[in-house]
Structures are given as structure tokens and as C-alpha cells.
N, C-alpha and C positions, 0 to 999 in steps of 0.2 A: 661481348659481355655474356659470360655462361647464366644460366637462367634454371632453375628449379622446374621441372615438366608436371603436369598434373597426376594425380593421384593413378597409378597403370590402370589401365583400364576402363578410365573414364568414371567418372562417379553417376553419368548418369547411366549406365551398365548395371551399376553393382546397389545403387537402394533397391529394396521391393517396394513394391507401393503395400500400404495395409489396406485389404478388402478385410468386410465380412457380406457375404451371404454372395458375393460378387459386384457388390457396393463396394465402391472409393470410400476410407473411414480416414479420416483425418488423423494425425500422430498427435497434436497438442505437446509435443514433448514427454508425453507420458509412453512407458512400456508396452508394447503389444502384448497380446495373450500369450499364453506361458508356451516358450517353446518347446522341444525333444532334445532328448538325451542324443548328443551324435558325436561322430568324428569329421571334422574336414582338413582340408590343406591350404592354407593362405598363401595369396598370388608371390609372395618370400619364402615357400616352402617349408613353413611351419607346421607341423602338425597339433592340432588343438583336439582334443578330446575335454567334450562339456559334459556333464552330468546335471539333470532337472531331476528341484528332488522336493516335494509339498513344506510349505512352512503350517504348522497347523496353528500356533498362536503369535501372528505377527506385530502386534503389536505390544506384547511380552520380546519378541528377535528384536525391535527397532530398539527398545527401550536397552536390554543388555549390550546392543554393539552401541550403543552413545554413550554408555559408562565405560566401553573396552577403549574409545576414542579419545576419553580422557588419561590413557596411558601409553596406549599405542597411536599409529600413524594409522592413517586412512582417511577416507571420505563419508559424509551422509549426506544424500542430498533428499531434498523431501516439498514439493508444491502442496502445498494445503491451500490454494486459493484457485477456483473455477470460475471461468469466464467464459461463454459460448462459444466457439470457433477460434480460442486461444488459449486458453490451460483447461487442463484437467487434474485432475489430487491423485500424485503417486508419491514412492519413496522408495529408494537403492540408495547401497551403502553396501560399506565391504571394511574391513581392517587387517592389519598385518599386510598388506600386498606386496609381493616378490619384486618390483622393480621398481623404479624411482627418478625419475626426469630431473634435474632442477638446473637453475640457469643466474650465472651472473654478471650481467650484459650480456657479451659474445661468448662467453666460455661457459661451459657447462659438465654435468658430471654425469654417467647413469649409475645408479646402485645398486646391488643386489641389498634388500633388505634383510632377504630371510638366507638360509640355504636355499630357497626352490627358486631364489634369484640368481644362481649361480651357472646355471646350467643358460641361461640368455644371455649373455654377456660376450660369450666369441661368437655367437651368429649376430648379435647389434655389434660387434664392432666391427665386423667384414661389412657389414652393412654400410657404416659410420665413414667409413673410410674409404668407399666409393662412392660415397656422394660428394658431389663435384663443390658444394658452399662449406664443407669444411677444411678448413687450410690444415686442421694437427688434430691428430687423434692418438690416444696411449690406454695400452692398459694398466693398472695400477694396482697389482695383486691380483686375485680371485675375483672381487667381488665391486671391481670399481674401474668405472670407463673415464677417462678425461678428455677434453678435447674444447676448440674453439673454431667459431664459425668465420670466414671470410669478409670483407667490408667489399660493398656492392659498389663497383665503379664503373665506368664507360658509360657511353650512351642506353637510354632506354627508353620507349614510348610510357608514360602514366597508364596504361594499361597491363601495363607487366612489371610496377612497381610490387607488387604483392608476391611477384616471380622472383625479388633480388633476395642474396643472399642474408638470411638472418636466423635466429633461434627459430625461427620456425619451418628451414629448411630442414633442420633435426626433427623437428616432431611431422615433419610430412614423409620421409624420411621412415620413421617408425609405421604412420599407417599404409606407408608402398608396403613394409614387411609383413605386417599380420591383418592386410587385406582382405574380406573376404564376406561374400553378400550373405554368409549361414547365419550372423549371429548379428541380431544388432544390439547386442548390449556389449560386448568388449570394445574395449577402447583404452584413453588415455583421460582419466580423472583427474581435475586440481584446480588451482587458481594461475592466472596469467595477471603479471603486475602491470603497472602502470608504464613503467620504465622500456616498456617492451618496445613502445609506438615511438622513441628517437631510433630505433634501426632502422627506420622508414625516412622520418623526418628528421629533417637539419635543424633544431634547436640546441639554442645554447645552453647551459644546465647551469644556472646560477644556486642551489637552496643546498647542502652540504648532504653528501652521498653517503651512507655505511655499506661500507665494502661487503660487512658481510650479508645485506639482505639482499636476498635470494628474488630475482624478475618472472622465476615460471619454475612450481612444483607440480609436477605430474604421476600418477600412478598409471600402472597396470595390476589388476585385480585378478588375484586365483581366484576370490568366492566372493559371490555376491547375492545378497539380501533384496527383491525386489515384492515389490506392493505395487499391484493397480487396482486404487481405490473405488476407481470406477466398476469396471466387471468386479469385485470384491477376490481376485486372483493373487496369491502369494505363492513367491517360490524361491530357492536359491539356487542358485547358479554354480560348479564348485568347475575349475578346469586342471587340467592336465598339459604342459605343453612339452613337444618331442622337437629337438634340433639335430643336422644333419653339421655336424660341425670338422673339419680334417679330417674326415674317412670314420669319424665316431658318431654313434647317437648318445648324446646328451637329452637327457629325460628330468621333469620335474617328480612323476610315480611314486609315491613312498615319500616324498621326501616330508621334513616337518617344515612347517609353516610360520613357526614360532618367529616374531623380532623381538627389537630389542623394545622394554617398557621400560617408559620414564614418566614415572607419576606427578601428576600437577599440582605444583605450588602454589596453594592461595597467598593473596595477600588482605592483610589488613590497613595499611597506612602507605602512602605514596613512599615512594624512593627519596631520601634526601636531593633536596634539589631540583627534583620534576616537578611541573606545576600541573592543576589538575587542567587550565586551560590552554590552550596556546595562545590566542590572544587575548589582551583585557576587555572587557565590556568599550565599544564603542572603535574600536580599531579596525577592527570587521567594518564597519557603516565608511570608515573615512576611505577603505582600500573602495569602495565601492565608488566614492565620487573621485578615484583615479581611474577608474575605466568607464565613469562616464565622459571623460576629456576624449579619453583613447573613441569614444563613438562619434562624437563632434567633427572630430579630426575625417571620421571614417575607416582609421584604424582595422574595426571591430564594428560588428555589428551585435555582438551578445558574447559573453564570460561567463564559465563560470569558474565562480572560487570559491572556497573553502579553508572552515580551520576544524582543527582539533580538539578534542573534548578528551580528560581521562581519569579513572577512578578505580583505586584497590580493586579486584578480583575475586571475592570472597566464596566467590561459588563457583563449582567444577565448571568446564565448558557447557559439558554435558546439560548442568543445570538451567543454564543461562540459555541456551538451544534450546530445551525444552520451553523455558519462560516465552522466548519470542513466538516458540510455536502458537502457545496458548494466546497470548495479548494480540499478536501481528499475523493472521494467517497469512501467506506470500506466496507466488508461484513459482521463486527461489529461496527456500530456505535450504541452509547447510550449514554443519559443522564438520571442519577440517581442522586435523591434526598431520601438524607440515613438517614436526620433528622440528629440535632445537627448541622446545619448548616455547612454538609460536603456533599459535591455534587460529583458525578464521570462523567466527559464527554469525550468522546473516539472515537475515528476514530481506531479501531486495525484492520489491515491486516492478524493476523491471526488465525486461526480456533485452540482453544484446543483441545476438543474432543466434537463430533458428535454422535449422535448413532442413527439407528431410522431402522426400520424393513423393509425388502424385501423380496424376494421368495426366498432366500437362506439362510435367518435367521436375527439373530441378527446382524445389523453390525455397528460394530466402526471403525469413520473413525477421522485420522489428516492431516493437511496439515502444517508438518513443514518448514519456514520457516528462510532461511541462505542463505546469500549472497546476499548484497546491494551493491548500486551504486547508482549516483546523475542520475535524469533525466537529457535528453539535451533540449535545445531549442527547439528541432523538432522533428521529427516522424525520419528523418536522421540521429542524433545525436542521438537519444535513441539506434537506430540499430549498433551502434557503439561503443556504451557502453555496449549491452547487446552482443556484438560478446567479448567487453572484458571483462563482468567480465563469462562470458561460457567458455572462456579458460583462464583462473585465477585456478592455479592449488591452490591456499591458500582455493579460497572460496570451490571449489571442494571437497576439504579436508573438509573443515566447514560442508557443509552440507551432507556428506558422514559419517560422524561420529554422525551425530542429528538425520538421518534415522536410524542408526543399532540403536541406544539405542530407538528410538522410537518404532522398532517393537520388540525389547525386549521387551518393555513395554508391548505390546500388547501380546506376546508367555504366557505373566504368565496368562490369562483367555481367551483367542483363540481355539478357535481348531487348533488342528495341520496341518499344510498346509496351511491354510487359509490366515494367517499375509502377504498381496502383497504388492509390489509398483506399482502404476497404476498409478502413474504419477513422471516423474523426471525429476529433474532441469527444472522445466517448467519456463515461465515469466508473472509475473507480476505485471503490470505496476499501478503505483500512482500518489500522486500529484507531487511529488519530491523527489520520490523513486522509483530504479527497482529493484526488487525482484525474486530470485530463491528461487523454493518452492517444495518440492516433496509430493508426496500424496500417503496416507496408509494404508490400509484396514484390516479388519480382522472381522471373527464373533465368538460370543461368544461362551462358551462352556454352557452348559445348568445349570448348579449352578451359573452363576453369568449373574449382572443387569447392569444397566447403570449406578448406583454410584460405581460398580467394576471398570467398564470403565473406572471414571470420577479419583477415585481414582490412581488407578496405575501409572497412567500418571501423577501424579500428583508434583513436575511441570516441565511443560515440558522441555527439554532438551536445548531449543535454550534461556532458560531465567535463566537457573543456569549454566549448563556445563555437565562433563562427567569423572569421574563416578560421579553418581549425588552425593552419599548423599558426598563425599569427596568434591566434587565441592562447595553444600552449605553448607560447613564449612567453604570453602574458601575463599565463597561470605560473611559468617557471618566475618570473621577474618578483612575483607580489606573494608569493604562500610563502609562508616561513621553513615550511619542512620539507622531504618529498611526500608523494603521494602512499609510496608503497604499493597497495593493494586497492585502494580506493580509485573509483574512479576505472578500474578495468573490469574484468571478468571472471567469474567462477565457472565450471560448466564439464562437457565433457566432449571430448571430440571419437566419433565411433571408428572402428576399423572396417564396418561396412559402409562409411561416408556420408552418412549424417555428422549432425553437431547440435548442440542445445546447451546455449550456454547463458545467462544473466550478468548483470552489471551488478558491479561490488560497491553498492551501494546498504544501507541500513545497516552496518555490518560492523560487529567488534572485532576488532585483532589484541588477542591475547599474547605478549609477549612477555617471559618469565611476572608472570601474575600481574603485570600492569595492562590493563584493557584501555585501550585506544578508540574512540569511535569520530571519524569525520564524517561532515557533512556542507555540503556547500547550497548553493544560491543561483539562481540563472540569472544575469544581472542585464539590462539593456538603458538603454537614454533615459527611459523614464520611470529607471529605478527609485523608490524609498530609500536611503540606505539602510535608517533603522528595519523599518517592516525588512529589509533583507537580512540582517543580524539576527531578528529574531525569527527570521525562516528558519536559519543552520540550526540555531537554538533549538526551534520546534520537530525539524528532523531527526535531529539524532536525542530526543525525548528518551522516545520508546525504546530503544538500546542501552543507554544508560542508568532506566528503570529497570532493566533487565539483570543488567548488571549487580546495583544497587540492592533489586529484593527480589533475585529468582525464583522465590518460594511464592508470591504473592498473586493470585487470581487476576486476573482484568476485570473489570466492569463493565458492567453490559452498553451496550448502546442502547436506548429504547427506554432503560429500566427507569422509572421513577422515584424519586428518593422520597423515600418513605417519608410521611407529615404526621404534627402529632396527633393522634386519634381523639375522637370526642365519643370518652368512654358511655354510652348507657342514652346518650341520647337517641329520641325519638323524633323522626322526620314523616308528616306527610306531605306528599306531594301530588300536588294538583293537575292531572291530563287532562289539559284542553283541546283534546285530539290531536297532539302535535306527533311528528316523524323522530325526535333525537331526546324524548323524553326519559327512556329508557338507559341511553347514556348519562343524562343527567341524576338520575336514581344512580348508577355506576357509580358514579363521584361522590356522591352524596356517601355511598355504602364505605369509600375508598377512605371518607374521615375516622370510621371508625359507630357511625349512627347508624340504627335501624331502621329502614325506609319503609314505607309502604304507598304504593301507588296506586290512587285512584281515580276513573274517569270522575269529570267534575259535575256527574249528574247522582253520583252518588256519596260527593265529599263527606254531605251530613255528617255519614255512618260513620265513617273513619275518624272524625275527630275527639270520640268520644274515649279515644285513648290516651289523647290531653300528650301531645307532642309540645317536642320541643322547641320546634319549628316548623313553617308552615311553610311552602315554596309551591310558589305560581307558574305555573310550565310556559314555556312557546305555545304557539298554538296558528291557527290560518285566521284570516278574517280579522275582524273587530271587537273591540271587547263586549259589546251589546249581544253580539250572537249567540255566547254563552253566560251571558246574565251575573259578569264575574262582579260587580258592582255588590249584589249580594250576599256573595259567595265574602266577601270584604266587611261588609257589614256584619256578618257573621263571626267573622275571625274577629274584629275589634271588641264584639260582646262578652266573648268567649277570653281576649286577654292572651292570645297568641301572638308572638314574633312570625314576621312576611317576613317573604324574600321574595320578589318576584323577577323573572328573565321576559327579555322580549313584551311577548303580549302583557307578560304580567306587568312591566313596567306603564306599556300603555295602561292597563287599566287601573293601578293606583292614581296615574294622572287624572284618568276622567273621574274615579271616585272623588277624589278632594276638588273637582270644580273645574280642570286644567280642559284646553282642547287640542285635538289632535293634528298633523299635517300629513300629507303623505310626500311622500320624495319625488320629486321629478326621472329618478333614473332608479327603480329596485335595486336595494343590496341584498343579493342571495348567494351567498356562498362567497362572500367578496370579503377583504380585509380591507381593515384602517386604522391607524397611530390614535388611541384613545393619550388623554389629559386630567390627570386628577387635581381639581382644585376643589373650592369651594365657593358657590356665590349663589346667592339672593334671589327670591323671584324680581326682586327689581334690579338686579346687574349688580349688586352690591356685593364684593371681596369679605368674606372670612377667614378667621384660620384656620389653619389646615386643619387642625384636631375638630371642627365642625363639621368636614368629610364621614365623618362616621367611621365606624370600620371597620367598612368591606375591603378595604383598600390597605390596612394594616398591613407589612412588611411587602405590599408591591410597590415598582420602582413608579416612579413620578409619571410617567408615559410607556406604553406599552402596544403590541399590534393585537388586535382581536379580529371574531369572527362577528360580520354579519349578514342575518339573514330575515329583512322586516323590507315594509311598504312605508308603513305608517310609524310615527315617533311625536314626541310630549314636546308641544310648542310654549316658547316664552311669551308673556310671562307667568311661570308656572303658579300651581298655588300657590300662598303666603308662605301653610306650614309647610312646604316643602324646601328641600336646598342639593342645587344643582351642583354633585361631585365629580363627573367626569362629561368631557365633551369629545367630540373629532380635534386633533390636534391643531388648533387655530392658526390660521394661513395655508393651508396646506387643504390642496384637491383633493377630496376623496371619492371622486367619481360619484358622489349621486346625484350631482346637479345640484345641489345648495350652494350657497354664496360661503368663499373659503372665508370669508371674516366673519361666515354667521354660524357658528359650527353647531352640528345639531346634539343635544343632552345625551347623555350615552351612558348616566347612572343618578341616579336623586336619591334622599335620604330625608326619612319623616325629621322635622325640628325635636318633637317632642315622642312620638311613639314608638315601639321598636322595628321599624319598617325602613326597608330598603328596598333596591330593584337596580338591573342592567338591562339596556337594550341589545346588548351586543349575548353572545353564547360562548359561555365560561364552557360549555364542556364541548364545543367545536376543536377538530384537529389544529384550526387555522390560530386558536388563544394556545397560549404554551399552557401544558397539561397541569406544572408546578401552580402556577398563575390560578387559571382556574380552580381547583384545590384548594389552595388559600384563600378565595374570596367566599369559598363554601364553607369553611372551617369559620372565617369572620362573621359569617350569619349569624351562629351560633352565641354570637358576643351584643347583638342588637337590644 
């Protein structure tokens, strides 16, 4: 069986390693320092003349080649998302490019786009036509190569599956020709489809084929636009290529650059007959409890599947590229322009395969990706989410099963030992997604390249299932459509033998103005099937908001939604030498009143401004210590609305007669599930509307902070009424008896007086929450 050789020269010959200072620097995928103007000659005796020449305002260059992108062909590719020892934020792109890859199945085309693709064309086909996995090669005028690849037969060890004949004999093929360790930024730009991974594997294709979509569009770049955001370095890159062709040189010099432009057709309304979904509401859930049979069996140990989502196009690619940028920053984003008026724009999170040289060798690296969850409103909320899905023994499972087949992948051309995790269940965070991700290393063995790499892996685990090729038969059996583009890789393969490519995941494909966006599900035994439908759902969100209203900002994560102000009100607040008094003025200031805060040895002074509320701070100790008893008696002569926190809640109990208890176990800094009801010093149920309210538009039960010894034991005074407690039955680590839950908010019967034990303006109370119970002061 003839077999495809590795890249000449070995690839681990031809990477540099990137130093600076004589320090080992890590590549992250991102561009090294700006290289020099030179000439060399590639191991296919090409001659290349590059030209480095300053970009001075690059973020004006990115912005003009994404509007050229919406008429011409080319690529942008751009990471906006940093991660220590895995991305870093750069951005390349190029358009108009002279040559053109594409693939349908086994057959494929190259093209000269421009004129300066014209003069490559008899050195890649003398090329094309000595390579031993292509059975027919032609040319087809000036500017067009045809040809198809041979089907891999006879024996072969699974070690040298990545070696048999397929499209990608052709593009290794290309990088034996323009070889060469001067330049790492040429190469071959594009997307690789889904359809690529039956050249490898024996599945049967059951979901209805269109002949004419294209399995692999590839560039080579005259010029290219590069940004490394890191050193703040921009450049562009412009080349020159000389061929030695039947006793001629063929030269690109002079020549125009110009292709053809075909401008982009929005739409407003679906195509008769397209739906905007592919499946109905709940069809998705029931495909899920068929592949949970298929795990019972053993079949299958995890799936995934997907459906479609789609909706008019109303905005350039362009714009919708830019929208992701802004909403989704990614360490894959790209928009491609594949010609035939089908566009790829993508936000994906995650990494296929990597590969790129250090002082330990060849190394291929993935960061798979398993286990989501919605962001929360805040940096609080996400911390709460990511504590559950960390102990989510389901996702656990998920991504414990997408590492071992990962580093399988990688044992079949590793060296032995080498295949590590050097990162797991790590986080990370997006626009409207959190993400456990683990990260995977391994270096090569010295017969194989970076298309070994790219192959074996080929597709990754967390986008078909597990065993894979059973899996994508599963995924062929049960999707309604093909994949397309979904589900493989966007990326770039170097002609110095690197690669850095991502999974075509988060990604719209624009086809004559109808935008398509899939998204699937990691599915295993002890799937939901709903909570799985509405995963797809949640995934392909932020894409099709994109879509929808390219123009529209994101919203912050963090940001608090504005509440209504309490115009002209006047706050003083009482320091009872507490630590988080000062946040609580914050809040207070945040309704819109005028605070002022004073230690409570000088309240006297301050009240003589006749507020409009009076509020009792935290404070250490007992309320005896600082004589708040008086400080009470004062405020009631005087005709002021209390609010008291913490201590102040103890001391309105001890003022109206109540006694104190202390907790067997301190809560300080601890949370617990409060209960808003209403009842009686003697146990006696009220209606709600007796609550008072402080509690006006919070939900019935909620989590807060606490941070006390001591708390207002039953039975309270008369005129008081107990409105919130610890969520009855339910442990909350202080040692109190769960059926005896201790008061956690009371409210005068008749005076305008309230108070909580717990801290409305602690991180651990949701910030809205807190907020609003300070805004209800104002109503006592």
C-alpha cells in the first residue's frame, strides 16, 4: 500500500523554537515579532521574496479588510480571548489571495483567483502529478487545476492511518512545495468540513448530500495583515513568488492582485419553504432518549448531536463578525469569505489542534472542551455556577471521557510518556457561557508532522462522541442534515510546519443571505433530555443575537441594573465601629439618598439634619457596649424611620424587652437560604402584607450573608413580628436545631422600624436584593 511520507525534512528540522532574551517563549498561537524583509527558496524550489512593511493604524487595516471580506474571498482570523499558557490576542487576515484549494470529497480544484495566481499553477501541477495518492490530475485552461485523489486500500497498521490516501495527501503535497523554516506565517488558510473524517472512517452516510458543498477551502496569501496584541506590533506582510517552470521563469512581480467581487446579499425574510428551525421544540429531547438505549446496550458511551437554527441575514458578514467580536471575545474568531456567496463567521472557544516547536520537541496540544453552564449576572453568580457545574458528577463524567479518547488520539504518533494533562477542569468564562476545559499535550514521534497531528484528531471527541467512528454513525443515523462546516475546523496549516487551527463551533455559515448556526449537546446515560435541548438552544444564543442585531452592544457582566432612586432623601447612618459600614453607605448612596456617616459617639450631632432614615450599622460585641439602647430612645423621640443590620437588629430586640442567644458554631462570612414569612411573638401566622416592606418585590426565599455570634431569641417582644428566618428544615451550619431556625429579619407592629441579621450589602446577598431591601427602608 503506497503511503504519503512526512513533510521533507522532517518538521522537527524546520520549526524555530521562539526565544526572547534566550528564554524558551511560548507561541500560544499567536505571531512572533515582526520578521525582515527577505528572499528564500522553499525545499520545492520556489522562490519567495517577502516584504515587512509597518501598519501604523491597525485597527482602522482590520476594520477596512472586513468590509473588503464582505465582497471578496479571503480570510480574518482574530483571538480576542487570553488564557495563561494557552492564548494570547492577535489578528491576520489577508483578501484577494492568488490561489485557492477546495475539495469535494475525493476531487478537487486549485485556482488561480487573481492573475498572480496564474504563474502557480504548472509548478503545483508537476507537483500534483507526482504525488503518488493522486490517481488524475488535468489542467483546465490558465487558471484551473482538476484532479482526484485515490481510495486507500491494502493492509495498513492504525498508525499509519493518517499516512493513506486522501484530500489531504494534496495539501501535504502543497506544504513539501513551499517549505521552508524562514517564514512562519505562510501557509494554507481556510476551513476543513466535517465530511473530510469518512476518508479515514468506514461510515455509512445516511442524511442527503449537496453535491455542490465544498469539504475543504484553502488559501495561499500574497499579503497579509498581522497584529500581535501582545508586544502591541503590527505589520503586513506582501510576497512575491518566482517559478522555475519548463526551462521558464514564471514570476508573480508587477502583476495585479485584483479578483473577482461579489457583493453580499442581505436578506430580510426566510426563503419560501425554509424553516427557521430544523427541528420542532422537543424532537431534540426525544433523539436523546435514543442514544440513551444506544448506552445501556454499550453501544456508545457519549454522543454528540445537534440541530440547526436559522434566520434572514440582514447585516454584512462583516457586521455580524464585528458583533461576535464585541459580545463573545474567543480565541477563534474568524470571518471567511469561501466565494459562491457562502461566508463562515465564528466566535469558537475551542482549540482543535495546535502544534508548534519548543526545546522539548514537536508539541501537539488540545484544549477539550465539556461542561457548560449559563453565566450569571455577576462575577457572584458565575462563582456559584461554576462551584456547580465543578461538582456536577454528569459533566465530570463528560469531560473525563473526551480527555482519555483525546489522549488516545494523541498515543497513536507521541512518544511514549509524553501524552500529559497539564490542565483540568479548568474555567473558562464567555459571553453567556462557562466552560470546563482540560488541556493536553504530547510530542511527536520523529515520522510524523503536523497533518499527523491534525489528522488523528480528526474530529474531535466533544463534537461526535465516543467510540468515535460508532459515534459518527450515530450522529449520521439521527441528524437531519449534514454537518457541513460544523463540527470540524477552521485554522491554518504553516509551510514552516506548524498548525493552529479551532473547532467550527459558535459559528454562522452564511449562505446566499440565509445564516445557519448549529449547535449540539454532549449527551451520555444520565442525560436530561430537556436540560439537553435547551443546551443547543443556549449555545447557539449568542450567534443568532448576532445575527438578529449586529449593531447592538453586549451588556456587561457585573453591571447592576439600575433601581429607582430615592430622589432628595436624607440617610444617617450609625458606625458602630464595624468593618463593611462603609459599603453599606455605598448602597445606601446607590438608591439615590444622601448619606452621612457617623461614629455613634457622635450621632447626637448628625441628626439635627432630620433624615429621612436612620440605619443601625454591624458592629463587634453586644449592643450594651455602645449604649445603642439610647441612641433608640433618641431616634423614637425625635420621630425617625430605623433600619437596623446585624447588631442593629440585636439591639432593637434588647430595646423592646427581647433576650439574646449566641450560636453554638459563629457564622462569619458563611451563607444561608433566608424565608420570608410573617409570625407572632407567640408562633402565630400572619399575612404576608404584615411582613412589612423590606421584602417588597424580593422572591419568597433567598441566600444571604452572614456574619454574627449573637441573634433575637423567641419569644420576641409583643410589638415586634418575625419576617424572615433560616430556611426551616434545612442545616445551616450554626448548630441551631434545623426545626428551630433562628429570626433573620423583624418588623416594629406599629412604628416605622425594621432590621436584618443577616448583610444586605455583603458579596455573598445578590447586590439587586440588597438594594432593594434599602430602597424599602425608605417606605417604613
Amino acid at each position: 500500500m503506497k503511503r504519503e511520507g512526512p513533510v521533507s525534512n522532517g518538521t522537527a528540522k524546520r520549526l524555530k523554537n521562539h526565544t526572547v532574551g534566550g528564554k524558551e517563549m511560548p507561541g500560544l498561537g499567536a505571531p512572533n515579532t515582526k520578521p525582515r524583509s527577505q528572499t528564500y527558496i522553499t525545499a520545492g524550489q520556489v522562490m519567495v521574496i517577502s516584504e515587512v512593511s509597518e501598519v501604523e493604524d491597525p485597527l482602522a487595516e482590520v476594520q477596512e479588510l472586513s468590509r473588503r471580506l464582505d465582497s471578496s474571498r479571503g480570510c480574518l482570523l482574530s483571538s480576542s480571548y487570553e488564557y495563561p499558557g494557552r492564548y494570547a490576542q492577535w489578528t491576520l487576515g489577508f483578501a484577494d489571495p492568488p490561489v485557492a484549494l477546495e475539495a469535494w470529497n475525493r476531487k478537487f480544484e486549485v485556482s488561480a483567483l487573481n492573475s498572480r495566481g496564474r504563474p502557480f499553477l504548472p509548478t503545483i501541477f508537476a507537483m500534483l502529478n507526482a504525488t503518488s495518492a493522486v490517481s488524475e490530475v488535468k489542467m483546465v485552461g490558465s487558471d484551473k487545476i482538476k484532479g482526484e485523489v485515490m481510495e486507500a486500500t491494502g493492509y495498513f497498521p492504525e498508525e499509519e492511518r493518517s499516512k493513506q490516501p486522501s484530500i489531504f495527501s494534496v495539501v501535504r503535497a502543497f506544504v513539501n512545495l513551499f517549505e521552508s523554516a524562514e517564514d512562519a506565517h505562510l501557509g494554507l488558510y481556510g476551513a476543513f468540513g466535517y465530511d473530510l473524517t469518512f476518508q479515514f472512517e468506514n461510515v455509512k452516510l445516511h442524511a442527503d448530500r449537496d453535491p455542490k458543498q465544498r469539504d475543504l477551502v484553502l488559501y495561499i496569501p500574497d499579503s497579509m495583515l498581522i497584529v500581535n496584541h501582545q508586544t502591541q506590533q503590527s505589520w503586513r506582510m506582501k510576497y512575491d513568488f518566482a517559478f522555475a517552470s519548463e526551462g521558464k521563469m514564471l514570476s508573480t512581480k508587477g502583476m495585479d492582485d485584483k479578483g473577482a467581487e461579489v457583493a453580499f446579499k442581505p436578506r430580510t425574510q426566510m426563503p419560501a419553504g425554509m424553516e427557521r428551525r430544523e427541528l420542532k421544540p422537543g424532537e431534540f429531547a426525544k433523539q436523546v432518549e435514543v442514544a440513551k438505549e444506544k448506552f445501556v446496550r454499550g453501544d456508545l458511551f457519549e454522543a454528540v448531536l445537534s440541530q440547526t437554527f436559522r434566520e434572514p441575514c440582514k447585516g454584512k458578514p462583516s457586521e455580524v463578525f464585528h458583533c461576535l467580536q464585541r459580545r463573545n471575545p474567543s480565541p477563534y474568531g474568524f470571518l471567511m469569505n469561501l466565494g459562491e456567496e457562502e461566508y463562515l463567521v465564528g466566535a469558537s472557544p475551542e482549540m482543535f489542534v495546535r502544534v508548534e516547536r519548543n526545546l522539548k520537541g514537536v508539541r501537539v496540544e488540545t484544549c477539550p472542551i465539556s461542561g457548560t453552564i449559563r453565566r450569571g449576572k455577576d462575577a457572584l453568580e458565575d462563582a456559584e455556577h461554576i462551584k456547580k457545574i465543578l461538582s456536577d458528577a454528569k459533566e465530570e463524567s463528560e469531560i473525563t471521557m473526551c480527555t482519555d479518547v483525546d489522549r488516545n488520539d494523541k498515543s497513536r504518533i507521541c512518544e511514549h510518556g509524553s501524552v500529559q494533562v497539564i490542565g483540568r477542569r479548568q474555567i473558562e468564562l464567555y459571553s453567556e457561557l462557562i466552560h470546563t476545559v482540560d488541556h493536553v499535550e504530547g510530542y511527536l514521534r520523529p515520522e510524523f508532522d503536523a497533518i499527523d497531528a491534525f489528522l488523528v484528531h480528526t474530529w474531535a471527541v466533544t463534537v461526535c462522541g465516543a467510540p468515535k467512528t460508532w459515534a459518527m454513525q450515530f450522529v449520521e443515523e439521527c441528524e437531519r442534515s449534514q454537518r457541513r462546516w460544523y463540527g470540524a475546523s477552521i485554522g491554518h496549516v504553516a509551510f514552516d510546519g506548524h498548525l493552529n487551527t479551532g473547532l467550527t463551533l459558535r459559528t454562522v455559515r452564511i449562505k446566499e443571505g440565509v445564516a445557519e448556526v448549529r449547535a449540539g449537546a454532549t449527551l451520555l446515560f444520565d442525560s436530561v433530555p430537556e436540560s439537553e435541548e435547551k443546551e443547543t438552544e443556549l449555545k447557539a444564543s449568542a450567534c443568532l443575537n448576532a445575527v438578529r442585531n449586529p449593531h447592538d452592544l453586549p451588556v456587561e457582566i457585573g453591571h447592576t441594573p439600575s433601581m429607582p432612586k430615592q430622589a432628595d432623601h436624607r440617610v444617617v447612618l450609625i458606625d458602630f465601629e464595624d468593618s463593611f459600614v462603609h459599603t453599606l453607605a455605598n448602597y445606601l448612596r446607590q438608591t439615590g439618598a444622601t448619606v452621612i456617616t457617623v461614629r455613634h459617639s457622635q450621632a447626637e450631632h448628625a441628626l439635627a439634619s432630620k433624615p429621612d432614615l436612620v440605619v443601625l450599622s454591624p458592629g463587634p460585641g453586644r449592643p450594651t457596649d455602645f449604649g445603642v439602647s439610647k441612641h433608640i430612645d433618641r431616634l423614637l423621640k425625635m420621630g425617625f424611620r430605623i433600619f437596623g443590620v446585624c447588631l442593629g437588629l440585636q439591639s432593637i430586640v434588647e430595646h423592646f424587652g427581647g433576650k439574646l442567644g449566641q450560636l453554638p458554631l459563629p457564622m462569619h462570612g458563611k451563607h444561608s437560604e433566608v424565608k420570608v414569612h410573617a409570625v407572632g411573638h407567640d408562633g402565630s401566622c400572619f399575612p404576608a402584607e404584615k411582613a412589612g416592606p423590606i421584602f417588597k418585590s424580593c422572591p419568597s426565599s433567598f441566600v444571604v450573608a452572614r456574619y454574627h455570634s449573637l441573634y433575637g431569641l423567641r419569644p420576641l417582644p409583643e410589638c415586634l413580628v418575625e419576617t424572615a428566618s433560616i430556611m426551616p428544615g434545612v442545616s445551616s451550619g450554626d448548630g441551631v436545631e434545623a426545626s428551630q431556625p433562628i429570626v433573620m429579619a423583624i418588623q416594629h407592629k406599629t412604628l416605622p422600624i425594621a432590621a436584618v441579621q443577616f448583610h444586605p450589602e455583603s458579596i455573598l446577598t445578590s447586590p439587586e436584593l440588597g438594594l432593594q431591601m434599602l430602597i424599602n427602608a425608605f417606605s417604613l
